[in-house]
Backbone as a ProteinNet text record, in pm:
[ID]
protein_1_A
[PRIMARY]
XXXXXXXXXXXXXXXXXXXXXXXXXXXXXXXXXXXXXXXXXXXXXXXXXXXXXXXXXXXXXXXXXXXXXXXXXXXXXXXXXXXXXXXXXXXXXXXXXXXXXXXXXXXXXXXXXXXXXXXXXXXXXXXXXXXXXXXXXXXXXXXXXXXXXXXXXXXXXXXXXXXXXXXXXXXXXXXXXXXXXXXXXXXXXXXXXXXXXXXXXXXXXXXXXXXXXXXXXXXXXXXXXXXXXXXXXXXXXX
[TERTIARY]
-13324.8	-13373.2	-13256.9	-13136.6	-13034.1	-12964.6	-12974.1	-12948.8	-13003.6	-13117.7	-13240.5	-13189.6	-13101.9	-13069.9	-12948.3	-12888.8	-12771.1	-12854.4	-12897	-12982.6	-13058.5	-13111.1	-13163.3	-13096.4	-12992.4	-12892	-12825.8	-12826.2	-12745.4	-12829.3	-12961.8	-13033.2	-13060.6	-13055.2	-13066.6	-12953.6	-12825.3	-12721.1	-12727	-12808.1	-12862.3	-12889.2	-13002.9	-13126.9	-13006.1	-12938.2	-12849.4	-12777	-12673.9	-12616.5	-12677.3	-12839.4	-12874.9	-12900.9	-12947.1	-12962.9	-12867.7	-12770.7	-12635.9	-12524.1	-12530.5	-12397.2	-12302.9	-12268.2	-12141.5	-11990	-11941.4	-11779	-11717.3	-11680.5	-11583.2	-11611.7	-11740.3	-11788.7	-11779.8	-11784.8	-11857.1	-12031.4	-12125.5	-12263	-12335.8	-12460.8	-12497	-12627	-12745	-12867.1	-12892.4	-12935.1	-12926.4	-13055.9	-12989.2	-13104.1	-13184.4	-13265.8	-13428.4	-13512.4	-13668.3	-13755.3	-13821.7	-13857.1	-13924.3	-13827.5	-13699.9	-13623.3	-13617.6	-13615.8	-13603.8	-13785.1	-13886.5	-14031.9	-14022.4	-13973.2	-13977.4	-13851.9	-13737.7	-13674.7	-13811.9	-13816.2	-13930.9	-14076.1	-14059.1	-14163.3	-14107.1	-14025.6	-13951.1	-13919.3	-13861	-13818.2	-13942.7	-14014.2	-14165.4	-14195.5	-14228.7	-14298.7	-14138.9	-14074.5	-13946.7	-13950.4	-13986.7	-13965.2	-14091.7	-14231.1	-14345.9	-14410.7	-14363.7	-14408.3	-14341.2	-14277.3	-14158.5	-14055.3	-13994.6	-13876.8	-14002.6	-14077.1	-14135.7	-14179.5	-14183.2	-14259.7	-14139.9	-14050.9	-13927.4	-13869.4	-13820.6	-13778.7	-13887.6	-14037.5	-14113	-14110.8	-14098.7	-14067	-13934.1	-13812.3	-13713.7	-13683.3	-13818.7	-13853.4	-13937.8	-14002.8	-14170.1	-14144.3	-14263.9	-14218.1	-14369.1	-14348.1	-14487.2	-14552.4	-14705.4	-14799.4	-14816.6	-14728.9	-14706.7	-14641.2	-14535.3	-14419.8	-14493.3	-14605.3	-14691.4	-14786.9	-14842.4	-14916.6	-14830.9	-14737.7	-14598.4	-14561.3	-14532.3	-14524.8	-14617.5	-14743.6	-14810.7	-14848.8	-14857.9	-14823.5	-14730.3	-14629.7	-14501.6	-14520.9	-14574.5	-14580.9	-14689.6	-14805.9	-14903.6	-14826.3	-14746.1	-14648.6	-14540.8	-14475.3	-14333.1	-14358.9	-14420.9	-14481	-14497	-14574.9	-14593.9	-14455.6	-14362.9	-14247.8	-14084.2	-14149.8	-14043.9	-14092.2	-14212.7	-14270.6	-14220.7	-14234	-14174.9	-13990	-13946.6	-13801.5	-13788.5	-13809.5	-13859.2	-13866.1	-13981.2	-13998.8	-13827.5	-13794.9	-13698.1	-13588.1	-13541.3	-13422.2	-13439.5	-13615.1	-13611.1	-13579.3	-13660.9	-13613.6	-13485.8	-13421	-13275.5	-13189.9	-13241.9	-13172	-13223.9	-13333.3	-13373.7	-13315.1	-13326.2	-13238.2	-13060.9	-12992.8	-12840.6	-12827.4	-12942.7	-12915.9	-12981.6	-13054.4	-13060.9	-12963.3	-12887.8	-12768.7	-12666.9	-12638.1	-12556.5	-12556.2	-12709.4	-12664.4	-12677.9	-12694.8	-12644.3	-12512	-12456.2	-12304.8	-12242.6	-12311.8	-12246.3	-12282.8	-12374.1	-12433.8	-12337.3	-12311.3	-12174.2	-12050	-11996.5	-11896.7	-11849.3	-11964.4	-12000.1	-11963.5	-12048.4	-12081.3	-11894.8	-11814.6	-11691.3	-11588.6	-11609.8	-11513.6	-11553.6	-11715	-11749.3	-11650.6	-11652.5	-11596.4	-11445.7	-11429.4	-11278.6	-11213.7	-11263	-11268.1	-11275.6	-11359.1	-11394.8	-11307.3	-11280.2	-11159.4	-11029.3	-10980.5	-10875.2	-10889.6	-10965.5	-10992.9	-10921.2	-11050.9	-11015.9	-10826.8	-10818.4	-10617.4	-10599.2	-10587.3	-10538.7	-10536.3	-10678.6	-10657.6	-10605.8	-10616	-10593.8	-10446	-10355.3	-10201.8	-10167.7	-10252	-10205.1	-10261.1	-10324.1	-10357.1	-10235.1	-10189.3	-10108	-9969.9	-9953.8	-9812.2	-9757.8	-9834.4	-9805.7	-9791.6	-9893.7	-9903.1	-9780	-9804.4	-9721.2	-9555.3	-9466	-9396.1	-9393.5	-9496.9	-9450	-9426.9	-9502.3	-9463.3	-9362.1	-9294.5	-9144.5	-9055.4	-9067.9	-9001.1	-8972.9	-9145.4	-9121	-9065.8	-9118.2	-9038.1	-8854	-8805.4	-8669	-8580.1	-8691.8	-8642	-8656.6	-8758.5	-8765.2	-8651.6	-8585.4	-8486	-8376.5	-8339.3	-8231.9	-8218.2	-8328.1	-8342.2	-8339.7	-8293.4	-8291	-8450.8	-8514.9	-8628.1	-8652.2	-8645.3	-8599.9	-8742	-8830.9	-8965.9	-9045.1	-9005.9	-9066.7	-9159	-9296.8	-9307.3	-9393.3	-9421.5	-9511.9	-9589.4	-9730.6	-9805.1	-9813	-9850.5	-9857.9	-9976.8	-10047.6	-10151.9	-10205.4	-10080	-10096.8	-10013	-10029.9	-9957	-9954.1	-9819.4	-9762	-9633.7	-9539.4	-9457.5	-9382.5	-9479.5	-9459.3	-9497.7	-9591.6	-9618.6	-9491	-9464	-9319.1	-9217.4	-9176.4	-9102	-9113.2	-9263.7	-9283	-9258.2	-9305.5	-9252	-9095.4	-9070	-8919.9	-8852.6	-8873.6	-8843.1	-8906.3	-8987.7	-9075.9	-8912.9	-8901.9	-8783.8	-8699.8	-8569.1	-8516.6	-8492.2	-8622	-8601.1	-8647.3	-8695.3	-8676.8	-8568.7	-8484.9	-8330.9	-8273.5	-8260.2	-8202.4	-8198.1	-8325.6	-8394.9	-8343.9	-8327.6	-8301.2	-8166.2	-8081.5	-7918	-7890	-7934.5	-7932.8	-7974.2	-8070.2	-8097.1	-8044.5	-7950.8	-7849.8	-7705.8	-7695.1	-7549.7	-7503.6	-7546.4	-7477	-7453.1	-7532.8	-7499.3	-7412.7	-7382.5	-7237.2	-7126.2	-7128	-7026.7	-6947.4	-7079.9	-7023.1	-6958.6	-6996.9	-6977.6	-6811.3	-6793.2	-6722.4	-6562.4	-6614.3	-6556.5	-6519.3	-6616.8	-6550	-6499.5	-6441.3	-6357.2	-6247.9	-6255.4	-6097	-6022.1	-6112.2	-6071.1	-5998.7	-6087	-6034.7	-5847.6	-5884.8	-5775.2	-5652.3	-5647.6	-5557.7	-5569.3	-5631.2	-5591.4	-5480.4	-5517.5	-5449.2	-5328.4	-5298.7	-5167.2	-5069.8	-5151.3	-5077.3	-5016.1	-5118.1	-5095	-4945	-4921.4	-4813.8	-4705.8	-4746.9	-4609.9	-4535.5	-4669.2	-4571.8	-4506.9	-4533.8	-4515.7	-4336.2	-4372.4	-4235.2	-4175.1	-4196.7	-4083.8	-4030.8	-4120.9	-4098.2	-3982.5	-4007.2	-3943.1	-3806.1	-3801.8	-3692.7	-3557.9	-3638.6	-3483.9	-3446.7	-3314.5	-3221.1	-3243.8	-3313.3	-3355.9	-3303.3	-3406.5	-3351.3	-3517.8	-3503.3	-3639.8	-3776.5	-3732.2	-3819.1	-3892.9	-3824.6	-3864.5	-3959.9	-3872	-3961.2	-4101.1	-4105.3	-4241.4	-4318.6	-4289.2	-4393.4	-4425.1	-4323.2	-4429.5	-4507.7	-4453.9	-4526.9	-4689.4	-4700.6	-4817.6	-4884.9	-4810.2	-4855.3	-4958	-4906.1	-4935.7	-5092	-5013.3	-5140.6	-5274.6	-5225.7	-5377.8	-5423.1	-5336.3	-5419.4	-5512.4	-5419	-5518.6	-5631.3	-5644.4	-5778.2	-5835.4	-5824.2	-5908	-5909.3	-5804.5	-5804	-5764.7	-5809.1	-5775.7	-5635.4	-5636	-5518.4	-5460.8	-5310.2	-5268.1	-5144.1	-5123.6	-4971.2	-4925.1	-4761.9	-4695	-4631.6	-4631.7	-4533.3	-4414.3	-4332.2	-4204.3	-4174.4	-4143.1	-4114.4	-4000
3413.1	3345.3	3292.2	3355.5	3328.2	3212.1	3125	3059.3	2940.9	2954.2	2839.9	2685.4	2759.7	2671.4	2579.4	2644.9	2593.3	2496.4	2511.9	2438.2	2334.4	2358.9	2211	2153.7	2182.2	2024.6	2012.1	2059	1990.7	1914.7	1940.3	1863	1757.4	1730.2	1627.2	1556.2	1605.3	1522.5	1452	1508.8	1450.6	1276.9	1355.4	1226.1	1132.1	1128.2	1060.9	1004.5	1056.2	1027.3	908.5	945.5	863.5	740.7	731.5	634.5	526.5	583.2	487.9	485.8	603	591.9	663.2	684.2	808.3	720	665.1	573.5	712.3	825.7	928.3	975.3	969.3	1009	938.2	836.1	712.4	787.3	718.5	737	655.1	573	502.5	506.2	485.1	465.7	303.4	254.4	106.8	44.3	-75.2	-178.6	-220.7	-138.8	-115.1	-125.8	-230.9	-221.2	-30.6	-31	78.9	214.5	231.3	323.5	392.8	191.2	223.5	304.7	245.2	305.5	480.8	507.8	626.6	733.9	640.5	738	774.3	682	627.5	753	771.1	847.8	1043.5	1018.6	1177.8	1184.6	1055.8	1132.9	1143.1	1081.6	1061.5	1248.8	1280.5	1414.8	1524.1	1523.5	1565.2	1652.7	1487.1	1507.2	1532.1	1502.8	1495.1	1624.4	1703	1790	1902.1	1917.9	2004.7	2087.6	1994.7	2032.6	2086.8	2086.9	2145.7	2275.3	2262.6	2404.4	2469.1	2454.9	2540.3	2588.6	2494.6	2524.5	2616.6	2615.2	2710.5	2825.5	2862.5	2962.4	3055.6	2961.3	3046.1	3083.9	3014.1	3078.3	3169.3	3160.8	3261.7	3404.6	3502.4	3628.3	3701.8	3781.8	3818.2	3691.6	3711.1	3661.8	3509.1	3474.3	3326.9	3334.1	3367.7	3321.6	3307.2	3417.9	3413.6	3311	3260	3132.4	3054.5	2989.9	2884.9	2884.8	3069.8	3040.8	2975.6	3038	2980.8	2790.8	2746.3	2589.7	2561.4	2623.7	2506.3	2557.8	2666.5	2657	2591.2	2499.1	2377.8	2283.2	2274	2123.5	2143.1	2228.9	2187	2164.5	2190.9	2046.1	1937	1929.4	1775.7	1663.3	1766	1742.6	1724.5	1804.5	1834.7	1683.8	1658.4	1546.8	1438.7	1423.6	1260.6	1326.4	1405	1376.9	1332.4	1402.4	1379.1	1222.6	1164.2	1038.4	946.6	975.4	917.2	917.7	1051.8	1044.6	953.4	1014.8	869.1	745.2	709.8	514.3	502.2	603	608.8	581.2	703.2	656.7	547.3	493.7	390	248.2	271.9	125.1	140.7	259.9	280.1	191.3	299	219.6	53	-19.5	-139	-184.2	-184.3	-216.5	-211.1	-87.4	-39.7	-159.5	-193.6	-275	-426.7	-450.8	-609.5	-604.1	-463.4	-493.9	-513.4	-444.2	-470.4	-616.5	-647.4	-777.4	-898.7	-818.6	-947.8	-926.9	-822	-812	-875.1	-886.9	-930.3	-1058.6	-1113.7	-1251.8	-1316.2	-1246.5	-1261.5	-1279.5	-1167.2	-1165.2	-1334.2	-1335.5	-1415.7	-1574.6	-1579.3	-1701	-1659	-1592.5	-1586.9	-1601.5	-1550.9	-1638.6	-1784.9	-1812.4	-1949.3	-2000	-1979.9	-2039.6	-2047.7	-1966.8	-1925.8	-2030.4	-2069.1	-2158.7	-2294.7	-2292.5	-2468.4	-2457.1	-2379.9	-2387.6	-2410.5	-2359.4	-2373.2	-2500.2	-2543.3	-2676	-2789.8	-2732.5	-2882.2	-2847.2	-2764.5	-2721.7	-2798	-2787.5	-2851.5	-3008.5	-3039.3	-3204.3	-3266.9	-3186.1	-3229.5	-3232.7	-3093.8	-3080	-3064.4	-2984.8	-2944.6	-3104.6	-3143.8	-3263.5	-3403.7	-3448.4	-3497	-3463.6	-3360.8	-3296.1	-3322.7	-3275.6	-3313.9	-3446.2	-3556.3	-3721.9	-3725	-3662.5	-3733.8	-3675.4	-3559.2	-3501	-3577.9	-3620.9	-3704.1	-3809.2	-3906.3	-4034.3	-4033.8	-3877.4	-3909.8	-3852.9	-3819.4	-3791.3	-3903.3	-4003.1	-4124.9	-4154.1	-4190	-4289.8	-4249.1	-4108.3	-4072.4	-4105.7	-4154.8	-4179.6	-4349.6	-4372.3	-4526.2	-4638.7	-4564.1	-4606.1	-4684.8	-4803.9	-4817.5	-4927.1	-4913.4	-4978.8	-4865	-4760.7	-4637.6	-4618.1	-4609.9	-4659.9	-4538.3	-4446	-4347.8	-4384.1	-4338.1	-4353.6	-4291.8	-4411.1	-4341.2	-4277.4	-4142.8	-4139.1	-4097.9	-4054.7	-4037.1	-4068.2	-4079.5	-4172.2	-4036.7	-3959.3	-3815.7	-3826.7	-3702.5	-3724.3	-3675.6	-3638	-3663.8	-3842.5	-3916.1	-4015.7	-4143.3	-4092.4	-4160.3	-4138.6	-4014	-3991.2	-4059.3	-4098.1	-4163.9	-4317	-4349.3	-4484	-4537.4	-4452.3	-4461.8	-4456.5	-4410.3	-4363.9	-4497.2	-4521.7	-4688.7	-4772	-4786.8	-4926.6	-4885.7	-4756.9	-4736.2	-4807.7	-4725.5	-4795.4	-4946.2	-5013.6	-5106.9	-5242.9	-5123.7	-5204	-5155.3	-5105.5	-5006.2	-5148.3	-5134.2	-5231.7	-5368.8	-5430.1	-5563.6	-5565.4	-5472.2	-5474	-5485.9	-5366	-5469.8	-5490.9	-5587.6	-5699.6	-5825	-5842.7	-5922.1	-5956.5	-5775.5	-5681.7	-5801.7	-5844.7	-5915.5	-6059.4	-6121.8	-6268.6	-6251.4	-6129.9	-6102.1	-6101.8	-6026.6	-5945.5	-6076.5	-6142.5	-6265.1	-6399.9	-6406.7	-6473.4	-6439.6	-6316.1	-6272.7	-6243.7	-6257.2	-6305.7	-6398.2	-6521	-6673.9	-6678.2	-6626.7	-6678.8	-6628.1	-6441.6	-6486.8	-6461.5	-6510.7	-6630.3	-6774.9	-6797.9	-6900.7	-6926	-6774.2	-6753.9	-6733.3	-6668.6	-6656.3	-6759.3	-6821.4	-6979.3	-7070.5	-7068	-7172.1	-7082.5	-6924.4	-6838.1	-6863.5	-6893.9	-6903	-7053.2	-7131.9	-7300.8	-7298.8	-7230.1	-7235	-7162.1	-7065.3	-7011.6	-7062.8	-7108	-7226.1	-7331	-7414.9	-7549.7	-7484.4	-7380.9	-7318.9	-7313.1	-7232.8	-7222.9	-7335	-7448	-7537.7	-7648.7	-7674.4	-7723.8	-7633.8	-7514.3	-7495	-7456.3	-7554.2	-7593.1	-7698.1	-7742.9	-7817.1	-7966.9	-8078.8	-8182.2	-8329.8	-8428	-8538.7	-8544.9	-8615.6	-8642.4	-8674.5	-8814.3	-8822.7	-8720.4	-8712.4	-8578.4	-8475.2	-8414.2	-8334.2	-8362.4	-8522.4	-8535.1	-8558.5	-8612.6	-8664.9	-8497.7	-8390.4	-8241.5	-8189.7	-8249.8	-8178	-8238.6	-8377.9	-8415.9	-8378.6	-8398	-8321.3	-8248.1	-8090.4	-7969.2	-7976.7	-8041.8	-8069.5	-8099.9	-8253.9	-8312.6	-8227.5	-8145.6	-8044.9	-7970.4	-7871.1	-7758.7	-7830.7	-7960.1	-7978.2	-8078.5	-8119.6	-8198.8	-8316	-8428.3	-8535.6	-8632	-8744.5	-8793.3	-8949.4	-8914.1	-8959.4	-8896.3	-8935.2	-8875.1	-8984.1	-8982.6	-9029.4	-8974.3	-8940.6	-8880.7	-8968.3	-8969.5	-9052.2	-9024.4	-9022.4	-8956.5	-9019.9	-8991.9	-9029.5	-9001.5
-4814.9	-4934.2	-5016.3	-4983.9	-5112.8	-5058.7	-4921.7	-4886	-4900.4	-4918.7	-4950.1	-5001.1	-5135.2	-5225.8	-5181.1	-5083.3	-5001.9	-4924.6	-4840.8	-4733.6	-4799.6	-4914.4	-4972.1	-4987.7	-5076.4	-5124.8	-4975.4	-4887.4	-4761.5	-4704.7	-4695.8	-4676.7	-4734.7	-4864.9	-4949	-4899.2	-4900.6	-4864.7	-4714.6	-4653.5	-4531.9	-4553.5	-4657	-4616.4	-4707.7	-4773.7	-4834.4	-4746.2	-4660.4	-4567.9	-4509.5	-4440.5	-4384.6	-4437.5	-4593	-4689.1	-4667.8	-4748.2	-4793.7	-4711	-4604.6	-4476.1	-4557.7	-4443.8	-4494.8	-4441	-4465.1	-4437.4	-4353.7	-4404.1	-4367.2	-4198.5	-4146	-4059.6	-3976.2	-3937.5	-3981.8	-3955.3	-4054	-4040.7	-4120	-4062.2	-4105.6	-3985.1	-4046.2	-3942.2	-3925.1	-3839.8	-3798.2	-3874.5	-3901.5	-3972.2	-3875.7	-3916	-3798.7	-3898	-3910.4	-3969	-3938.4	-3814.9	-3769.5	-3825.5	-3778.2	-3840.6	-3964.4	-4088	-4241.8	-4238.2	-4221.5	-4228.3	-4147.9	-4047.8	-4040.7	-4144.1	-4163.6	-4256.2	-4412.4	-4442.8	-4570.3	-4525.4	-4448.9	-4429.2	-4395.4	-4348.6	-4380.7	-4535.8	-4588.6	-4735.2	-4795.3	-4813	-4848.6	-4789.1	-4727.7	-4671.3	-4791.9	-4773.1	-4798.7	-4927.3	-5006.5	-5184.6	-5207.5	-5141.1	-5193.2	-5167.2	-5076.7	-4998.6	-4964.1	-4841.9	-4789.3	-4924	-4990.1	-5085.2	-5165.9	-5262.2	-5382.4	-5324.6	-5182.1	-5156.4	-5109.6	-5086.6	-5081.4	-5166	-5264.7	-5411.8	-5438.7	-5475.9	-5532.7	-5459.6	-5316.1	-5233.7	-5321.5	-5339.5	-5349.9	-5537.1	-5606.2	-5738	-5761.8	-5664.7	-5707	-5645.1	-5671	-5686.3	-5577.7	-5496.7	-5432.1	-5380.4	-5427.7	-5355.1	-5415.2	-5456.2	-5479.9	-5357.8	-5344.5	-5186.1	-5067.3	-5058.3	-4951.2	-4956.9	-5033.5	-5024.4	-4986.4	-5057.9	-5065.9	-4928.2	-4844.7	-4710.5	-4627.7	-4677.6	-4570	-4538.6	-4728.8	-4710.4	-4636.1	-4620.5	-4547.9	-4417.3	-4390.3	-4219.5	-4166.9	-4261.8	-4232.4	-4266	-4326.1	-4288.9	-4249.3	-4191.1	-4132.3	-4019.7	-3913.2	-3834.3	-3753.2	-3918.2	-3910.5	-3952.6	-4054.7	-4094.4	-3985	-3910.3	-3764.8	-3687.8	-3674.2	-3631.7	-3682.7	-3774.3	-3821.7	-3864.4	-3816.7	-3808.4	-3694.2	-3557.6	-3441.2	-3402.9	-3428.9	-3472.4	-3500.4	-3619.8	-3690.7	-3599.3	-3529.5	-3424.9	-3298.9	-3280.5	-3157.3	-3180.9	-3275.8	-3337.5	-3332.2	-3363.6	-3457.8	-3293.6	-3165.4	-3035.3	-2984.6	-2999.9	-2954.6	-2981.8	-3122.6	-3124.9	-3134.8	-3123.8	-3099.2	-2953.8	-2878.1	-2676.1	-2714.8	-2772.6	-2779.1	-2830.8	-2936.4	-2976.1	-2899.3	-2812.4	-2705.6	-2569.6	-2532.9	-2454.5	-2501.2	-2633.5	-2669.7	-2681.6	-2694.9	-2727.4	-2575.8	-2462	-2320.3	-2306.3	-2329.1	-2273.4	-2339.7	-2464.2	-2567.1	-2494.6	-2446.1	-2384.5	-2277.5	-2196.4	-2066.6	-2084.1	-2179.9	-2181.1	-2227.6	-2318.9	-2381.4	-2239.4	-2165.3	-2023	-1920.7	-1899.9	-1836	-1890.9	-2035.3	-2109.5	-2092.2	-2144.8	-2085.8	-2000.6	-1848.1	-1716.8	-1737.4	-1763.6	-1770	-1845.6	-1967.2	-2068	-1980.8	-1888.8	-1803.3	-1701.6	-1653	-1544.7	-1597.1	-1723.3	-1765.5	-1794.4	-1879.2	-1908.3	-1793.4	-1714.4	-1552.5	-1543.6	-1539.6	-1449.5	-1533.8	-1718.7	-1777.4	-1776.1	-1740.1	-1721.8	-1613.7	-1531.9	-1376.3	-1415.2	-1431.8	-1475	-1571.5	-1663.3	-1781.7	-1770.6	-1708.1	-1685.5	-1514.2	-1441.9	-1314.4	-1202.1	-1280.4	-1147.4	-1207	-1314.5	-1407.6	-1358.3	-1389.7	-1340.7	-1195.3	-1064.9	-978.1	-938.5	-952	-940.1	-970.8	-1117.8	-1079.4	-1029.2	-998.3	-891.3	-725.5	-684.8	-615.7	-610.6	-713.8	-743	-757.8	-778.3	-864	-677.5	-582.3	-465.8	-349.2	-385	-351.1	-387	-500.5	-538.6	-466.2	-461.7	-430.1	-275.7	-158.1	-86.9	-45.5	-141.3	-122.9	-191.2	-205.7	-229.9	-371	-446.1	-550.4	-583.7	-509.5	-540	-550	-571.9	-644.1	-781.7	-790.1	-936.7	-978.7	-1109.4	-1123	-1228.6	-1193.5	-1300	-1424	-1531.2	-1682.6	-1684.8	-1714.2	-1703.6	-1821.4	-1940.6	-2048	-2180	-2274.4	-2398.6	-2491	-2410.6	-2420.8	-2434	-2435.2	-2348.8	-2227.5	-2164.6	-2033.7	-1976.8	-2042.8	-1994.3	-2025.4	-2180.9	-2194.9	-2064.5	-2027	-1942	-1839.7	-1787.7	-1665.1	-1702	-1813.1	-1770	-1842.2	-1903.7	-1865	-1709.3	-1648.6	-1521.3	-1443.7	-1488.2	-1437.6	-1463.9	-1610.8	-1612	-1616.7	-1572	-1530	-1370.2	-1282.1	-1160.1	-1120.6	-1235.6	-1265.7	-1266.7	-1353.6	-1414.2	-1253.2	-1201.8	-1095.4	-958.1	-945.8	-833.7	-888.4	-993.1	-1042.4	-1003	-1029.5	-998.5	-883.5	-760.9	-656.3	-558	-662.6	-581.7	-574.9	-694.8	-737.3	-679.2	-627.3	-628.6	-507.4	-401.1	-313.5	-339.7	-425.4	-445.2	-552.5	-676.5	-728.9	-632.5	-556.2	-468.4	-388.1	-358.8	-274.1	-413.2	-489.8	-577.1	-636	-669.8	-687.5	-597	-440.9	-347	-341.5	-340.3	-324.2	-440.8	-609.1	-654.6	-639.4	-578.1	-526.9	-444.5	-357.6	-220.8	-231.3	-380.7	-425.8	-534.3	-596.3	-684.7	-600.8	-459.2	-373.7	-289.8	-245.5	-229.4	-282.4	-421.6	-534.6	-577	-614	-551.3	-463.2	-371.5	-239.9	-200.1	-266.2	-298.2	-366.9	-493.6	-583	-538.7	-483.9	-457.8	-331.4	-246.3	-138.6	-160.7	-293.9	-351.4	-437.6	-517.8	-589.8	-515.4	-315.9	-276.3	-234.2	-221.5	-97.7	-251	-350.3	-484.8	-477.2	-423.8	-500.6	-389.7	-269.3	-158	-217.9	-130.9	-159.2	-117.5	-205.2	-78.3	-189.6	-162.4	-242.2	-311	-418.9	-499.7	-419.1	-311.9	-218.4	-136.3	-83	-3.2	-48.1	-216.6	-246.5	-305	-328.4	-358.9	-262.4	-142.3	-16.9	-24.8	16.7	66.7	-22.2	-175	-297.7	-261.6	-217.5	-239	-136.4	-11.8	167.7	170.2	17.4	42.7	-66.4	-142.2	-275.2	-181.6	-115.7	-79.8	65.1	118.3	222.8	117.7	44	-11.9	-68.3	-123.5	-227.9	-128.2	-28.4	58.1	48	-15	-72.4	-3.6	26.8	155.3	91.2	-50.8	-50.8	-211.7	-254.4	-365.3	-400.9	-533.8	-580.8	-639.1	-670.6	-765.7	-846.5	-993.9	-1065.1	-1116.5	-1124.5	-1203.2	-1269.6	-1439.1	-1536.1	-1627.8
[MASK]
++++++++++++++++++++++++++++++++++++++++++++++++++++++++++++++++++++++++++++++++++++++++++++++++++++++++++++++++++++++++++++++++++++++++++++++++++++++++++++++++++++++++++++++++++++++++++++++++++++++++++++++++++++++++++++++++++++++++++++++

């Protein structure tokens, strides 16, 4: 009996608990229509019923207690019953909750896969494949290949890169294709410059023997109208 009074307020702190949730525990009963109506119906039996006849149990004296007993052993029960009740709802909707939370989980991994896929492939579209063309292209060139061209496929920069690499081998291929009509160009002038070298320094040496004026002008002109092709020449001296 001297306990009574203990056991109520723990009990009260119960149905409290279950009320407002307890943070420390964690405890909290789930937002369940059916749940809140069966808690509503234990506290209801609780305060209306159960508790007054306990409290009056652990005030009254004799054959009051014995009545008081015998009320609460016609409702505790029915009182055990709708707690009963209340724990089932209470597991019932924990395991429904339990498996929307697998079923969210599930569904989170499934997308995540899937999220993993797409990176993949938009990595390999963006960068992987991108990257390899000019790998190829920059192993073309090195191979002689200078009509090498890669596609822009994006206005990035990787796509900058590619078409840089476009007029690069561009400018590349234009040079030579040029490079031999320079080379030769560049040849015939000096072919030509050692020609007209070779013109003068034969003419200096041939001027600077020992001869008479005549002379040295008939070979001066000899040599002149060979080298320039002239099928005739005069010299004047003044």
């Amino acid at each position: 009996v001297r306990s009574l009074p203990a056991e109520i307020e723990r009990f009260d702190r119960v149905l409290q608990d279950l009320r407002r949730g307890d943070p420390a525990r964690p405890l909290a009963p789930p937002r369940d229509a059916e749940v809140e109506q069966k808690l509503h119906r234990v506290e209801e039996a609780w305060q209306g019923t159960v508790r007054p006849l306990v409290a009056g149990f652990v005030a009254g004296q004799g054959e009051a207690r014995v009545s008081l007993r015998q009320a609460f052993d016609g409702e505790v029960e029915a009182f055990v019953a709708r707690i009963n009740d209340l724990v089932l709802a209470m597991e019932h909707s924990y395991a429904a909750n339990t498996n929307l939370l697998r079923s969210v989980q599930a569904a989170l991994v499934v997308l995540a896969m899937i999220g993993t896929g797409i990176m993949i492939r938009f990595f390999m579209l963006l960068v992987i494949r991108p990257v390899g063309e000019l790998h190829a292209g920059m192993q073309r060139m090195s191979e002689g290949d200078l009509a090498v061209r890669l596609p822009v496929r994006a206005n990035d920069e990787l796509g900058d890169l590619a078409d840089g690499f476009n007029q690069m081998a561009t400018h590349l291929q234009t040079l030579y294709s040029t490079l031999e009509e320079r080379v030769e160009a560049k040849t015939r002038s000096l072919a030509e410059r050692n020609r007209e070298l070779g013109l003068l320094y034969e003419i200096t040496a041939f001027l600077g023997e020992p001869a008479v004026v005549e002379t040295l002008c008939k070979g001066f002109l000899t040599r002149v109208r060979t080298a320039m092709g002239a099928d005739a020449g005069s010299v004047r001296l003044y």
